[in-house]
VMD Tcl script that draws the C-alpha trace (Angstrom):
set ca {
  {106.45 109.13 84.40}
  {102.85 109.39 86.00}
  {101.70 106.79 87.87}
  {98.58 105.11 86.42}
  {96.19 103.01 89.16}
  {93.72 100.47 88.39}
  {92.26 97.76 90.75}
  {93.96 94.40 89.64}
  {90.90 92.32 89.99}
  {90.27 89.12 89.37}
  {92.09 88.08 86.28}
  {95.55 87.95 88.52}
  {93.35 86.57 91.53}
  {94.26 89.94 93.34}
  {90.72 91.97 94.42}
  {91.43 95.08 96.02}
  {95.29 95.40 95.19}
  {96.26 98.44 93.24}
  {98.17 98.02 90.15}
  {100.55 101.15 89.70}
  {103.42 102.46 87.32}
  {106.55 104.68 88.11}
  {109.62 105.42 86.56}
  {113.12 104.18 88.02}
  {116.68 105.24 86.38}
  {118.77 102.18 86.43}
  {122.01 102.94 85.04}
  {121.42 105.59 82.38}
  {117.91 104.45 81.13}
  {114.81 105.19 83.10}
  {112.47 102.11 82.89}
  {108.76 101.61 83.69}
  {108.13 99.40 86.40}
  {104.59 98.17 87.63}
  {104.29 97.23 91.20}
  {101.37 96.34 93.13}
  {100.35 97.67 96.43}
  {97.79 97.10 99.45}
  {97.35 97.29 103.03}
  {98.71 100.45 105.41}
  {100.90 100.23 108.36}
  {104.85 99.92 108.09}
  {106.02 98.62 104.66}
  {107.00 95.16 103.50}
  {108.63 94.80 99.78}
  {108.05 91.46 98.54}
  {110.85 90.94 95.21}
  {110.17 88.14 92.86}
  {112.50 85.71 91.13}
  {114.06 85.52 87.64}
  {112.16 84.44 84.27}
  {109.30 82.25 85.24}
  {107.91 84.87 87.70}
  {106.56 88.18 88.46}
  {104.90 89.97 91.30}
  {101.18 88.15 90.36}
  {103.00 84.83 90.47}
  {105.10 84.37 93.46}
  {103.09 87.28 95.86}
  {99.51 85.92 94.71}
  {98.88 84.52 98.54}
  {100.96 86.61 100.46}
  {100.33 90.17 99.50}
  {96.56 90.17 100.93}
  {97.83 88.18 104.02}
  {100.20 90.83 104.57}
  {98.38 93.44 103.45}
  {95.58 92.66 106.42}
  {98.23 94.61 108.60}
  {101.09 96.28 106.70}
  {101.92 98.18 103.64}
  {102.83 95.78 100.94}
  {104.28 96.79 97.76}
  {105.60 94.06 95.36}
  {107.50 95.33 92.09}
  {107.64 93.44 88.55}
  {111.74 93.39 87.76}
  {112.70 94.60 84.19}
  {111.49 92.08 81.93}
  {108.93 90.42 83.62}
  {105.20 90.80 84.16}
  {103.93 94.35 83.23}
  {107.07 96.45 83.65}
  {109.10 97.31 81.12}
  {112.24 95.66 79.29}
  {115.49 96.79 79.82}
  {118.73 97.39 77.78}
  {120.40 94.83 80.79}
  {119.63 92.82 83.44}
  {122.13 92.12 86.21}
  {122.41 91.75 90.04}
  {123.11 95.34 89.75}
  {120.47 96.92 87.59}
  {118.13 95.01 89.86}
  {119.58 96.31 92.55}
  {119.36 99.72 91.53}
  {115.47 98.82 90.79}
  {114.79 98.79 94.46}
  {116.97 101.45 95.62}
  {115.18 103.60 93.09}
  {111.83 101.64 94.74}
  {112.95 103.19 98.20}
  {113.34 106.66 96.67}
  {110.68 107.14 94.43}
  {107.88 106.01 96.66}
  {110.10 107.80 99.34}
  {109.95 104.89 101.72}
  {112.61 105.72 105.07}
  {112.44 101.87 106.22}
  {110.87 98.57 105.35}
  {110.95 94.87 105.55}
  {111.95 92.92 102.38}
  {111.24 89.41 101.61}
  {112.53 87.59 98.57}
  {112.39 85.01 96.68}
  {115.11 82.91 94.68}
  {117.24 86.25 92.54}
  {114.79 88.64 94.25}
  {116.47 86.96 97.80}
  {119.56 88.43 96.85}
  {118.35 91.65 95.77}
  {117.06 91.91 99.51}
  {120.47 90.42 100.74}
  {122.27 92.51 98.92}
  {120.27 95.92 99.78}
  {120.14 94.85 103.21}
  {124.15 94.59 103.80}
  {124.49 98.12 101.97}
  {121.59 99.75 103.34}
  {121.05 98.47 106.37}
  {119.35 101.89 108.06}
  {116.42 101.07 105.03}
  {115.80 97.56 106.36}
  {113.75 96.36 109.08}
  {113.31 92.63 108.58}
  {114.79 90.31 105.61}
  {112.60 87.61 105.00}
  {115.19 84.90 102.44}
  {113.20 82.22 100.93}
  {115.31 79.66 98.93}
  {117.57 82.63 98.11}
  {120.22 82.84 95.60}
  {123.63 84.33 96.83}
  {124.22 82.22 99.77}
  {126.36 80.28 97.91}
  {129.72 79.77 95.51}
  {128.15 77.19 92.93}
  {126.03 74.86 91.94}
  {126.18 71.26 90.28}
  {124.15 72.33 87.16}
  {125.98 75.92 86.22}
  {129.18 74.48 84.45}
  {126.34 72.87 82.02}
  {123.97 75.64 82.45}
  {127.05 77.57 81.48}
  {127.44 75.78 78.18}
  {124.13 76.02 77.24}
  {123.98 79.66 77.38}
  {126.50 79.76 74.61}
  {124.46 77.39 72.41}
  {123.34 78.77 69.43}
  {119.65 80.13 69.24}
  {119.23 79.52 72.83}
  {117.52 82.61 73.39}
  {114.62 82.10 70.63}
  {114.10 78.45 72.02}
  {113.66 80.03 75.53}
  {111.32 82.31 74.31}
  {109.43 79.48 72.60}
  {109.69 77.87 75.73}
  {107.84 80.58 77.58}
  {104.88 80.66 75.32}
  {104.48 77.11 75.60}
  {102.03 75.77 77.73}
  {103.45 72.44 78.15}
  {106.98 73.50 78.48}
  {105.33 75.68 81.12}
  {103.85 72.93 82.92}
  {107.09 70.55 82.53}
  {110.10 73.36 83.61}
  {107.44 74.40 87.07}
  {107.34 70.37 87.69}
  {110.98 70.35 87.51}
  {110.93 73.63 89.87}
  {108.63 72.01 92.77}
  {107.55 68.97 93.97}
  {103.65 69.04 93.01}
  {102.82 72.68 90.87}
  {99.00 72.92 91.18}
  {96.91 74.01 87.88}
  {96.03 77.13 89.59}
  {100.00 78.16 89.49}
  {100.62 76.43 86.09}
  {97.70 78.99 84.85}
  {99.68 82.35 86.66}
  {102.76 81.34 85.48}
  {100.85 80.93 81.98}
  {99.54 84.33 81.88}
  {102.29 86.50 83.89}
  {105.34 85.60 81.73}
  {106.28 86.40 78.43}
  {109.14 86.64 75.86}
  {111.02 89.42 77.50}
  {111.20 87.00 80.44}
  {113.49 84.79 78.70}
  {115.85 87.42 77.47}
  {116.10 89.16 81.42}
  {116.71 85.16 82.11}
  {119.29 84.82 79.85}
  {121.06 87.82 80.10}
  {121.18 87.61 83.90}
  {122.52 84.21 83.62}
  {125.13 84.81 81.23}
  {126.39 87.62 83.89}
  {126.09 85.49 86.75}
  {127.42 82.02 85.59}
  {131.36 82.50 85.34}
  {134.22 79.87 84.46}
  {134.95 79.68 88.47}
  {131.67 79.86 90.02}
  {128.77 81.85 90.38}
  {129.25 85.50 90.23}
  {127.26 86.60 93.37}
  {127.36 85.18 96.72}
  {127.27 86.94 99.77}
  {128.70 84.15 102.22}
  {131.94 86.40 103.33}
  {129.29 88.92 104.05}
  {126.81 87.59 106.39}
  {128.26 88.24 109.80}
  {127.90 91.72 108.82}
  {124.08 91.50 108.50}
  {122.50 93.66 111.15}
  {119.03 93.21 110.58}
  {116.68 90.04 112.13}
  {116.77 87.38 109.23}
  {113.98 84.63 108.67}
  {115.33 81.83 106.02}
  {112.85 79.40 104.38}
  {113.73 76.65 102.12}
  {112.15 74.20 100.71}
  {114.04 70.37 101.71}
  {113.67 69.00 97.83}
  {115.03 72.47 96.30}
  {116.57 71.57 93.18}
  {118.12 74.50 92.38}
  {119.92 75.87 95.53}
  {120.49 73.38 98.24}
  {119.40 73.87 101.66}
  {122.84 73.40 103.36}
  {123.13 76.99 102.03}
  {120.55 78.37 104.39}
  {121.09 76.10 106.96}
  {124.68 77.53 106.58}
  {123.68 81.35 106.33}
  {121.48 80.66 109.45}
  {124.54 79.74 111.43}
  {126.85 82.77 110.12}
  {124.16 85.66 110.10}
  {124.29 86.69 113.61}
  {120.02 87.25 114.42}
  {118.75 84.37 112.20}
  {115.74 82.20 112.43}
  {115.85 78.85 109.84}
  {112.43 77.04 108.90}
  {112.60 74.33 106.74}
  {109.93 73.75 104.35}
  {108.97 69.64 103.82}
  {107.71 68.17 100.77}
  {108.74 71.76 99.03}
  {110.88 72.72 96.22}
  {111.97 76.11 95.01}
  {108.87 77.75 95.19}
  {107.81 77.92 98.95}
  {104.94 81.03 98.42}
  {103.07 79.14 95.73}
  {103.85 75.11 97.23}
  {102.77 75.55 100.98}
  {101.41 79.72 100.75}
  {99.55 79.13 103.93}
  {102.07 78.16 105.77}
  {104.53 80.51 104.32}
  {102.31 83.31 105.04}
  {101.75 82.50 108.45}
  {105.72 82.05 109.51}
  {106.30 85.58 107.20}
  {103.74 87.04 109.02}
  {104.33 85.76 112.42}
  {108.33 87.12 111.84}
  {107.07 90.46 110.66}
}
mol new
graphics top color blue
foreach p $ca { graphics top sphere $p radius 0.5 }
foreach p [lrange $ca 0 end-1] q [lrange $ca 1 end] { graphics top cylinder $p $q radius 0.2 }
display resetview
């Protein structure tokens, strides 16, 4: 697939940030991704969450801060923002999104830093591919733990009946917008309400639910990496956010102590969302560990 360039501009609040396209086989389907990408110098990959995010959202702030003095490239997963849908969406054909990232853009070695799923992604490419990965940069990062209070209901819910149409209602409903980000952090400000607003769609609730469904099993969650981390050879920054309610922060302060060259920062008066809450100060500890 060609790649197609245009400046973002200001309608995702990114001037000067290229927005490009290129083709990535995950399993046997080859599938359109946009990623954006500024700055020169060595290379930082910045990976998104699931459903309510995509590259605009989470990397608003910190791909220009980064981009003042690296290489910063930040994909849109399957399903989300402007890259393409998928016929699944899994830890693994995510993971196979940024291995194809690495090969397509022909990238020897780079720093990663992740968000919520797109944490894991990084986790997970930086255990297998450790030669790739520079720095790993974890912020409120899924797989760093065996289960949560909410997945034997979140479970159920999957299951329900129509679930996926009302989460697709969901996502093109302002309000509901609003309410599920005010559930997410501790005070979303209008500005993120509004990217949220315009960076998601539909196909963000099916990549959602899908991945869920694959992920939330009868004994626990399907991915966690904790019998792993010992074997991470790469310097590790952590963030969390203290009022997380989605992944509790004993799990980084626990990966912190078992990953052998680890640095923890806890994030006050934060939720799930650290780059958007607090971006200044995010940037500034990303930057400072970079």
């Amino acid at each position: 697939m060609p790649s197609l360039v245009r400046d973002v501009g200001m309608n995702e609040g990114l001037v000067g940030v290229e927005s490009k396209r290129i083709g990535i086989d995950v399993g046997d389907e080859s599938v359109g991704i946009r990623y954006l990408a500024a700055g020169e110098g060595e290379c930082v990959i910045l990976l998104h969450g699931i459903g309510l995010d995509a590259a605009s959202v989470s990397w608003k702030h910190t791909l220009p801060a980064l981009a003042e003095e690296h290489r910063v490239i930040a994909p849109d997963f399957p399903g989300h923002g402007e890259s393409d849908e998928a016929s699944e969406y899994t830890m693994e054909s995510y993971c196979a999104v940024l291995a194809g990232l690495f090969d397509a853009l022909d990238i020897e070695q780079a720093s990663l830093v992740g968000v919520s799923m797109g944490g894991a992604v990084a986790l997970g490419h930086a255990l297998d591919h450790e030669d790739q990965v520079e720095r790993l940069v974890l912020a409120d990062s899924y797989g760093l733990g065996r289960d949560a209070v909410w997945r034997p209901g979140g479970a159920a819910l999957l299951n329900t009946p129509g679930i996926d149409g009302w989460l697709g209602a969901g996502l093109a409903t302002p309000g509901l917008i609003a309410s599920s980000l005010a559930g997410l952090t501790v005070t979303p400000s209008a500005e993120f309400v509004a990217d949220v607003e315009r960076a998601v769609g539909p196909s963000a609730a099916s990549a959602l639910a899908a991945w869920q469904r694959d992920e939330f099993r009868a004994c626990g969650l399907r991915t966690c990496y904790l019998d792993r981390l010992d074997e991470l050879a790469v310097p590790t920054l952590l963030i969390h956010g203290r009022e997380d309610p989605i992944f509790p922060i004993a799990w980084a302060e626990r990966a912190a102590e078992r990953i052998p060259d680890s640095e923890f920062v806890p994030f006050e008066r934060c939720g799930h969302w650290p780059p958007r809450e607090h971006p200044e100060k995010f940037d500034r500890v990303v930057s400072d560990f970079l």
